[in-house]
Structures are given as C-alpha cells and as structure tokens.
C-alpha atoms as one frame of an Amber mdcrd trajectory, in Angstrom:
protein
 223.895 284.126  33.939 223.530 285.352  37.792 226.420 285.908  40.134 227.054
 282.486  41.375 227.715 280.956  37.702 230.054 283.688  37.045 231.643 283.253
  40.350 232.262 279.028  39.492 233.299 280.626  35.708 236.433 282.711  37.017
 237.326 280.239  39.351 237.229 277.303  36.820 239.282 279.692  34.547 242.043
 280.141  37.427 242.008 276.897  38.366 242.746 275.479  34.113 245.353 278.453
  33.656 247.240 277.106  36.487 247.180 273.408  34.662 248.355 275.316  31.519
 250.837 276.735  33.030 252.547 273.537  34.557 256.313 273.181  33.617 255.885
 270.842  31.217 258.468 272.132  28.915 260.587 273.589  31.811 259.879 277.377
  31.775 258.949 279.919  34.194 261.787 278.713  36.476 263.779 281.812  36.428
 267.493 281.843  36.413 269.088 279.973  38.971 272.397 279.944  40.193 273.797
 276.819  39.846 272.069 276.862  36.256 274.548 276.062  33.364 273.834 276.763
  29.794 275.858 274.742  27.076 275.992 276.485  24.100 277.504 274.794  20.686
 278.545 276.404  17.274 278.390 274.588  14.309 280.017 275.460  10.798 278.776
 273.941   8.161 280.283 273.323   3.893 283.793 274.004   4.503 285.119 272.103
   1.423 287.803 273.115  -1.656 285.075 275.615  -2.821 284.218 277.210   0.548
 284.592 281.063   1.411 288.199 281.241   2.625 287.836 284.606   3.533 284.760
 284.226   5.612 285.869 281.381   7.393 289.027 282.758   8.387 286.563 285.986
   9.844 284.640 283.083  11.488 287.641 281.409  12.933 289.128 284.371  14.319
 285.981 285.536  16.639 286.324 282.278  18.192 289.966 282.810  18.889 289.601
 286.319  19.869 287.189 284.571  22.685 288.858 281.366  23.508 286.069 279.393
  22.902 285.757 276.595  20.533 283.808 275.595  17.334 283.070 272.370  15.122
 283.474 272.834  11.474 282.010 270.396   8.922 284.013 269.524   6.784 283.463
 268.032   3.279 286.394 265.975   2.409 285.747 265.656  -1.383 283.238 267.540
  -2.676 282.380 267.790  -6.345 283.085 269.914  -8.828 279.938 270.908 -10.200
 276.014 271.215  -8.105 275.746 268.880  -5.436 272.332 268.560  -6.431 273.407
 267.241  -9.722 273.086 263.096  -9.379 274.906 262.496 -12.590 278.292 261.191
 -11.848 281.408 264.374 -11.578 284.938 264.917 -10.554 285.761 264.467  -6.374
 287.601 267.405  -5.224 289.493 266.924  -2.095 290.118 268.912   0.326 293.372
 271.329  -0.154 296.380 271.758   1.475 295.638 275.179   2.055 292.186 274.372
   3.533 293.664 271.884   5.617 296.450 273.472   7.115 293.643 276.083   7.953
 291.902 272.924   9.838 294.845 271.842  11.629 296.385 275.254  12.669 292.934
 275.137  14.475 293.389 272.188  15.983 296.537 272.335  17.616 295.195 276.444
  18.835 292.093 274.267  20.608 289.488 276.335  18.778 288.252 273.862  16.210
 287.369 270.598  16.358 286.997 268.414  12.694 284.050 267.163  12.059 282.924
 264.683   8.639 279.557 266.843   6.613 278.984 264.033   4.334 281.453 262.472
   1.690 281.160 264.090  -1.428 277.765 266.290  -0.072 276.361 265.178  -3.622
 272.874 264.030  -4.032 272.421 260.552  -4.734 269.218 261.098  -6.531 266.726
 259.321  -4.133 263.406 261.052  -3.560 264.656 263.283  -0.562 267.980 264.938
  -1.394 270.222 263.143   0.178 273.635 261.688   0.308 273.455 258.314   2.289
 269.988 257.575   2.251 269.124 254.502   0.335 272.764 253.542  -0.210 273.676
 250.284   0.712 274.961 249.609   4.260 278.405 248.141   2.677 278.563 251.426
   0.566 277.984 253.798   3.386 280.482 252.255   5.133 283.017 252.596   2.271
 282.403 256.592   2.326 282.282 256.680   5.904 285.585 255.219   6.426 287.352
 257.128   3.514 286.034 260.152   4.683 287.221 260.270   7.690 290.429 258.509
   7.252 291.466 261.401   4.910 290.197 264.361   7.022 292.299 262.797  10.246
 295.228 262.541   7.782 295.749 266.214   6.395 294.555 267.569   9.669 295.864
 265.410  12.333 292.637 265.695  14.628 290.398 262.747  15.344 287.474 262.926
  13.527 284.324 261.532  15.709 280.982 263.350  14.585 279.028 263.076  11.408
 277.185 265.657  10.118 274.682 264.441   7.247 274.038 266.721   4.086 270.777
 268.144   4.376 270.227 266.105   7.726 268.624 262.928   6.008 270.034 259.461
   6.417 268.906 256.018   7.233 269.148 253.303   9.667 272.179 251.804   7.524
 273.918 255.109   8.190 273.444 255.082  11.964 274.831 251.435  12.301 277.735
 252.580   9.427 278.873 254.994  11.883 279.189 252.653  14.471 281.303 250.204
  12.501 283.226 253.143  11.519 284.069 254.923  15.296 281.751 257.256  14.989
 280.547 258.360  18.163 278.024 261.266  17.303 275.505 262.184  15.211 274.700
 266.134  14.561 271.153 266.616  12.447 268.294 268.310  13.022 265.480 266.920
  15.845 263.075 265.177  12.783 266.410 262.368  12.118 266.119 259.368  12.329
 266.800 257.544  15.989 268.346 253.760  16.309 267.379 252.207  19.583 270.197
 250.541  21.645 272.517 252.284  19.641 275.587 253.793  21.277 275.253 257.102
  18.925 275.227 260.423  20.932 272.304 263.434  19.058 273.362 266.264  18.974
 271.055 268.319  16.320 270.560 271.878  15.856 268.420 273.993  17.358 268.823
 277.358  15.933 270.575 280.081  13.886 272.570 282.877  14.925 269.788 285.463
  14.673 268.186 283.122  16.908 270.814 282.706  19.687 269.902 285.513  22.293
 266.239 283.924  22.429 267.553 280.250  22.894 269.910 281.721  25.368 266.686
 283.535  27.092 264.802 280.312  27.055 267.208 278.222  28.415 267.159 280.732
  31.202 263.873 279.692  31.772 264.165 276.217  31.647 263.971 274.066  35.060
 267.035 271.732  33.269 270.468 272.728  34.533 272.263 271.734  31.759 270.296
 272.868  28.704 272.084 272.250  25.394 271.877 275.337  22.360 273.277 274.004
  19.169 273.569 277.363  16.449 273.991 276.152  12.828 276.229 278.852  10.705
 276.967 278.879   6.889 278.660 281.201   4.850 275.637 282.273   3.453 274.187
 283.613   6.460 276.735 286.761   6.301 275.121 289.732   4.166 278.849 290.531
   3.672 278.802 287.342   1.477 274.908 286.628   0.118 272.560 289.823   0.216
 269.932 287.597  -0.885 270.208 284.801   1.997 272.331 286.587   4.694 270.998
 287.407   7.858 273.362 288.826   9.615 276.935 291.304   9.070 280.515 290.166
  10.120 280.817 292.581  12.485 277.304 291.981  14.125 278.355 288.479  13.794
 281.355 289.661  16.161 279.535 291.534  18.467 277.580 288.808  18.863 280.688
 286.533  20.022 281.191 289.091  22.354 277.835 289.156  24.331 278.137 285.554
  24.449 281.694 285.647  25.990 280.483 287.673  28.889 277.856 285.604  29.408
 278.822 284.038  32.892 276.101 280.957  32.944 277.181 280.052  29.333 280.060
 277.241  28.472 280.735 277.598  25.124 281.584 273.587  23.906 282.824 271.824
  20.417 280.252 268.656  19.729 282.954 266.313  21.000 283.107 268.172  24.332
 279.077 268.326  25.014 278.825 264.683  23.816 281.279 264.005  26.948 280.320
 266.245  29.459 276.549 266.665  28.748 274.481 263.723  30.511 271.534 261.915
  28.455 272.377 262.464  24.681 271.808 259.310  23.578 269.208 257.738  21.379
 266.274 257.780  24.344 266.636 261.675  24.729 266.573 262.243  21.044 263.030
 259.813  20.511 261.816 261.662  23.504 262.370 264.951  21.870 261.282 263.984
  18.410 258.252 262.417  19.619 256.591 266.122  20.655 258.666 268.168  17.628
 255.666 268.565  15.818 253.757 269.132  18.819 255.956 271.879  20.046 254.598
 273.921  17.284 251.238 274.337  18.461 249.996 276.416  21.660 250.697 276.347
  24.282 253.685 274.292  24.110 255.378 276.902  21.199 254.956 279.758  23.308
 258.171 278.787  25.398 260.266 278.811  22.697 261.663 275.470  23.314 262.248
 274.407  19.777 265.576 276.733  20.050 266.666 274.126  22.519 268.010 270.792
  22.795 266.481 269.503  26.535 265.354 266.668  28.498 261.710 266.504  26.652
 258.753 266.089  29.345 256.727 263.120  28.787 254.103 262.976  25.627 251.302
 262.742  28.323 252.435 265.876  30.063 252.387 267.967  26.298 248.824 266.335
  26.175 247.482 267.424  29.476 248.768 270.782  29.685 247.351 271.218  26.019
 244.149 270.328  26.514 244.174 272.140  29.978 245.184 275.100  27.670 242.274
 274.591  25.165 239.737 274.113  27.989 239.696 277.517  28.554 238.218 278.474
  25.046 235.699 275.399  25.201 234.359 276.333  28.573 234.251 279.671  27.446
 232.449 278.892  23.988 229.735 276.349  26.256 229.178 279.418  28.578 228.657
 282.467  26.233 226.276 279.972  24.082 224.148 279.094  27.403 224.442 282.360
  28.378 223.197 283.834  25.073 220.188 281.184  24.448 219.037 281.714  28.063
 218.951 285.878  27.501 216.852 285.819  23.631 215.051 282.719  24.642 213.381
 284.456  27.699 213.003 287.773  25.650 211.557 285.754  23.038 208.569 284.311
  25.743 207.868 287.533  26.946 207.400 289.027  23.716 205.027 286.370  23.168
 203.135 286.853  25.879 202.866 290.131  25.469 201.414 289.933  22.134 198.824
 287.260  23.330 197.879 289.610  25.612 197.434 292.501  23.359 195.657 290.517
  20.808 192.912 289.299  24.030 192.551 292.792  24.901 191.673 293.970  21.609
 188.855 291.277  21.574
C-alpha cells in the first residue's frame, strides 16, 4: 500500500466516523440551557403484605424534598404466591395501608396508581395477570380495582400499572372503557394504534438514575422523560440477596436529585399532562429500535435509560452501518494490503530460484 491509498484510507475513515457519529439518538448535544429533564419515580407492590416500614422510609425522602411519587398499588392481593394460579383468598387493601395512601395524597407527594387486581398469575404461558382474559373480564377487574382504591384513598386513580408488564390488546381497550388514561410498562408492551392511552414505561432503576440523568444531558430533546422503577426489594436494608442499594444511599440520592436545577421531578399523572407526544405513535416509534438499541453504536449512548422522541428506524440503520463500515473497509484493506506484500515476495523468490537453478547449469 503506497502513500496515496493510505492517504484516501484515513480520509474515508474520517469521513464514516462523522456518519457514525450523527445524532441519531440525540447525544453529543451538551447541556443546554433551556434543556428540561423530567424525571419520574415509580413504586411498585404496595399491597396488605408490603414493607410498611420501608415504604414509610420511601415516602418520607420524597416529603423531605417536596417532590412527588406514584405508588402502585395492589388493591387485593392474595394471600399466598402470586405465582400460584390455583384459586386463593383476595386480601384487600387495609385501613392502615390506606390511610398511609391518602395522608399522601392530600400532602401532594403521592399520587395512586392501580398495579394489577389481585397481581396473581392467571396461568397463561407468560406470567401474567390480564393477558388472555377475556375483554368483559378485564373490564370487571379493571373497574373494581380502581373503584375501591379511589374509595379508601380518596384520590383519582388514572394509571395502570400491569404485573410483570404483560397484557393484551383487550387490556388496552379495557382501560379505555374504564377511564384509564395511562399506561406504565416497560418499552417491549404492547401498543394500540388510535388509542387515546398515554406510555409511560420504565426506563431504569435507581442505581441507574445518575447515568439516565447524564444521558439525558446529552440528548438534543428538551424534554427528555426518566422513569426509575423502585421495589422494596431493591433496599439491602430489606433483601441482602436482591438489594442494590441502602436507605440512606437511597436518601442521599433524593438529595442530589433535589439540587439538580434542570430536573422536574413529576408523578405519572403530571408527565402524562405536561409532557408532549406520549401517546401510542411515540411508544411504536420507540419499541420499534428497543432491540436495536442494544447493539453498537446505538447502545453506546445509553439511551435505553430514557424515554425520548425515538429517531426514525432508517436513521438507526444508516448510522449503523456507517458505524460497521469502518471495520469492513478496514478488513478489505489489510487483506489487499497483505496479499499484495507475500504475493510479490512470493514472485521474487521464484525468480530468484529460477535463476539460481540456470546458473548452476
């Protein structure tokens, strides 16, 4: 390879890590002023059987910081494993529990949301609570559900939260003949076209928060949305086995985010109003690359900790294979490269071994 190919090589190298490096995904924008970052906490299990104790910790971080959070709620769970499909006892919701709820409430720091029915599995392939069931059936729970929760707590009761995110198209038009107005899963749920649903899945944990928070920072959207999923189990003070993270990290933590100046802390209600674009074309858009987002260089924004405007599917493709152009030019060139070098060595050697063998003649 002389100077000239090597010369068109860096340039062509420049010229595809510039296409790479187009802001597909919405990063390498910087922080900018005007730039507000929505960030919503979700709580999820709080039922008869829930950690009191922990919740009541959880509860008053957010009231220490004036900011608000969404519980799911399980109005009556069962008594034994919710993984168990053999019919059990319903165990609603306490009065303790709910006065808990509605003290809440009426402070402004948490807003009721509806985590399923009984959160039991109803023994379909995928666990799952409303998958498979019957539209009329769904609607039956649905209704129940949440006319109970609004009853011992007083607070409207607009967002459903499905157990272990899976439902099915019955559930999505359920929640609309119920007054549902929003839907919080994960990005893989299902999406109902023309449906007046708002998505508002989750995007990460609370280990996770300070890199969605550093990504969104990044982002060219001005509104990007973070939506942290909690459990009890993610305290080591409660589970050593599953817990990532201490109470009082867990309040340090509130604290960095309350002096946070570009972040709005928001219950699901509140971003569901105030956010533009969370309806059912936003969440296709965003499903339709999840499982591209994984691979390079797409992952290496970190935008899977974020809820965003997606780019367009053909914008992932071209800055992917802009990406991967880089190795395959590189592969073409080295083996060119390489045959060229042993090829000619090869000839000469040849030739010089003719020549030998003539002389000795």
């Amino acid at each position: 390879m002389n100077h000239m190919h090597i010369k068109y090589f860096t340039w062509a190298c420049l010229v595809i890590l510039a296409l790479s490096g187009f802001n597909v995904n919405g990063y390498g924008q910087g922080k900018t002023a005007d730039k507000q970052i929505n960030v919503v906490f979700r709580y999820d299990d709080y039922a008869w059987n829930s950690v009191t104790s922990a919740e009541l910790k959880i509860i008053e971080a957010f009231r220490k910081n004036r900011v608000p959070i969404t519980f799911g709620v399980i109005p009556f769970k069962v008594a034994g494993d919710v993984h168990d499909p053999s019919p059990q006892d319903l165990m609603p919701l306490d009065s303790l529990k709910a006065e808990i709820l509605k003290s809440g409430f009426e402070e402004g720091i948490l807003e009721i949301s509806m985590h399923g029915y009984s959160h039991q599995t109803n023994g379909s392939e995928d666990l799952s609570e409303f998958a498979n069931l019957v539209f009329e059936e769904q609607v039956e729970r649905l209704s129940a559900g949440k006319e109970f929760l609004q009853h011992v707590t007083g607070a409207p009761v607009r967002t459903f939260i499905p157990p272990w995110n899976t439902y099915d198209t019955n559930t999505l038009s359920a929640l609309e003949k119920t007054g549902f107005s929003t839907l919080s899963a994960n990005k893989k749920g299902l999406v109902l076209s023309g449906s007046n649903i708002n998505y508002l899945p989750t995007s990460c944990g609370l280990t996770e928060l300070k890199d969605a928070v550093r990504a969104a920072r990044k982002s060219s959207d001005n509104q990007p949305l973070v939506v942290v999923l909690l459990h009890d189990y993610d305290f080591l003070d409660i589970n050593q086995e599953m817990g990532e993270i201490t109470f009082q990290d867990f309040t340090n933590l509130m604290d960095w985010v309350s002096a946070q100046e570009d972040l709005r802390i928001l219950s699901i209600s509140q971003a569901a109003e105030w956010i533009e674009d969370l309806g059912a074309d936003r969440a296709k858009r965003t499903k339709r690359i999840y499982y591209l987002e994984k691979i390079p260089p797409i992952s290496l924004g970190s935008s899977m900790l974020l809820y965003q405007e997606s780019p367009s599917f053909a914008l992932v493709l071209l800055k992917m294979a802009a990406f991967y152009s880089i190795f395959i030019i590189t592969g073409v060139v080295l083996f060119f490269w390489i045959r060229n070098k042993y090829s000619g060595k090869g000839t000469k050697e040849a030739v010089s071994f003719g020549n030998n063998t003539h002389k000795g003649r």
